[in-house]
N, C-alpha and C positions, 0 to 999 in steps of 0.2 A: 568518424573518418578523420585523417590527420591526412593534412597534404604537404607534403616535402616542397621547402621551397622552391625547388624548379618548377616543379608543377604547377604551383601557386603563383608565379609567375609566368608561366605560358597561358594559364588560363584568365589571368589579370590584364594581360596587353591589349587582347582582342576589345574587351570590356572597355578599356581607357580609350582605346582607339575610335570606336564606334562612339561615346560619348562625345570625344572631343569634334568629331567630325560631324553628330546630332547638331551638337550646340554653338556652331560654327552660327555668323551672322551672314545673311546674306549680303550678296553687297549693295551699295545702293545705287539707287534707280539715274541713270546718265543724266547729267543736266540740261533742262529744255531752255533753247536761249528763240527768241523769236524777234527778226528785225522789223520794224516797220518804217513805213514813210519811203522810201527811196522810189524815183526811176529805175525800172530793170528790164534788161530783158529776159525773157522766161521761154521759155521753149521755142527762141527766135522772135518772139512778138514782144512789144515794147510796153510795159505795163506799168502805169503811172500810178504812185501809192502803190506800192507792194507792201507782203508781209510773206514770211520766209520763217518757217518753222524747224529748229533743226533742233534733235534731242541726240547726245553727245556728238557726233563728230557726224552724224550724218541728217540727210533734208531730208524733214516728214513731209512737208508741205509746202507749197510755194505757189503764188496768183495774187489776183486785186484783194489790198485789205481787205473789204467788204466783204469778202467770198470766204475767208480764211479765219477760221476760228485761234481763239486766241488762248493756249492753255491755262489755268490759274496755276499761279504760283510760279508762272515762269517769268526767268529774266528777260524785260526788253528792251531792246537797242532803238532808241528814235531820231533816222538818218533821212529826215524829212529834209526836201531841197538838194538831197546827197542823190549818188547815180551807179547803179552796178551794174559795168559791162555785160556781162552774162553770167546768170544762175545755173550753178550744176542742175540736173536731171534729179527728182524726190529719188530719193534711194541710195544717189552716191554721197562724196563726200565733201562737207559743206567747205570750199573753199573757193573764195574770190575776191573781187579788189573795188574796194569802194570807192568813187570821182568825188571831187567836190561839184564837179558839174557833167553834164550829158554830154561826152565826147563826140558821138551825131550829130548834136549841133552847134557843136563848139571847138572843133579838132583840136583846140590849144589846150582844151582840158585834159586831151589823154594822158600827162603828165602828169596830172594835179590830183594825186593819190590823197585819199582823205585816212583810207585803215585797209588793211589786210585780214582777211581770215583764212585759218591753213586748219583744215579739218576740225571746224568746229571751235576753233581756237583765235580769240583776235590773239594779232601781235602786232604790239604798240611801238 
C-alpha cells in the first residue's frame, strides 16, 4: 500500500497528538507549608501553640499543635510567641496577618504586624 502524503499526514497528527498528550508530566503536587507556634484564634476560640496546615493556597488543617499532625517533607514556619488574629475556616483560603503580639491583651499590638499571608503565599 503507498500512502499519498496527505493521507500520511492526516493519519500522523492524531498519532503525534495523542502521544504528546500520553507523555505530558503531570504537574506537581502544591506545596504544604505548615505554621506552628503562634497564638490564634480558630473557629472563634483562642488557641495557644497552634499549627495551621495549608497545602497550596488553601488550610487543610488547623487547632493545638499537639492535635495536628505534621506533614513530612513540608515547609514550616516557627512563629512561636507571634499572634494570629483569626484563622480562615480548613477549606478556604489561607490568608491572614500575623502580631508580634496578642492584640486582646495588648490593643497597642493591633498595629505590630509581624507578616502577612494572601492565599497561601507570605509576602514580605
Amino acid at each position: 500500500m503507498v500512502l499519498s502524503r496527505g493521507r500520511f499526514g492526516s493519519m500522523l497528527l492524531p498519532v503525534l497528538l495523542a502521544a504528546a498528550v500520553g507523555c505530558s508530566e503531570p504537574p506537581p503536587p502544591p506545596e504544604v507549608k505548615v505554621v506552628v507556634g503562634p497564638s490564634a484564634r480558630i473557629g472563634g476560640v483562642l488557641v495557644e501553640r497552634s499549627a495551621i496546615v495549608i497545602e497550596g493556597e488553601v488550610i487543610q488543617a488547623a487547632g493545638a499543635q499537639a492535635d495536628i499532625p505534621i506533614p513530612a517533607g513540608s515547609t514550616k514556619t516557627d512563629l512561636t510567641g507571634k499572634h494570629i488574629i483569626e484563622v480562615p475556616a480548613v477549606g478556604a483560603p489561607a490568608t491572614f496577618t500575623v502580631l508580634v503580639c496578642n492584640a486582646e491583651g495588648d490593643p497597642s499590638c493591633a498595629n505590630k504586624v509581624f507578616k502577612h499571608m494572601k492565599a497561601g503565599k507570605w509576602l514580605d
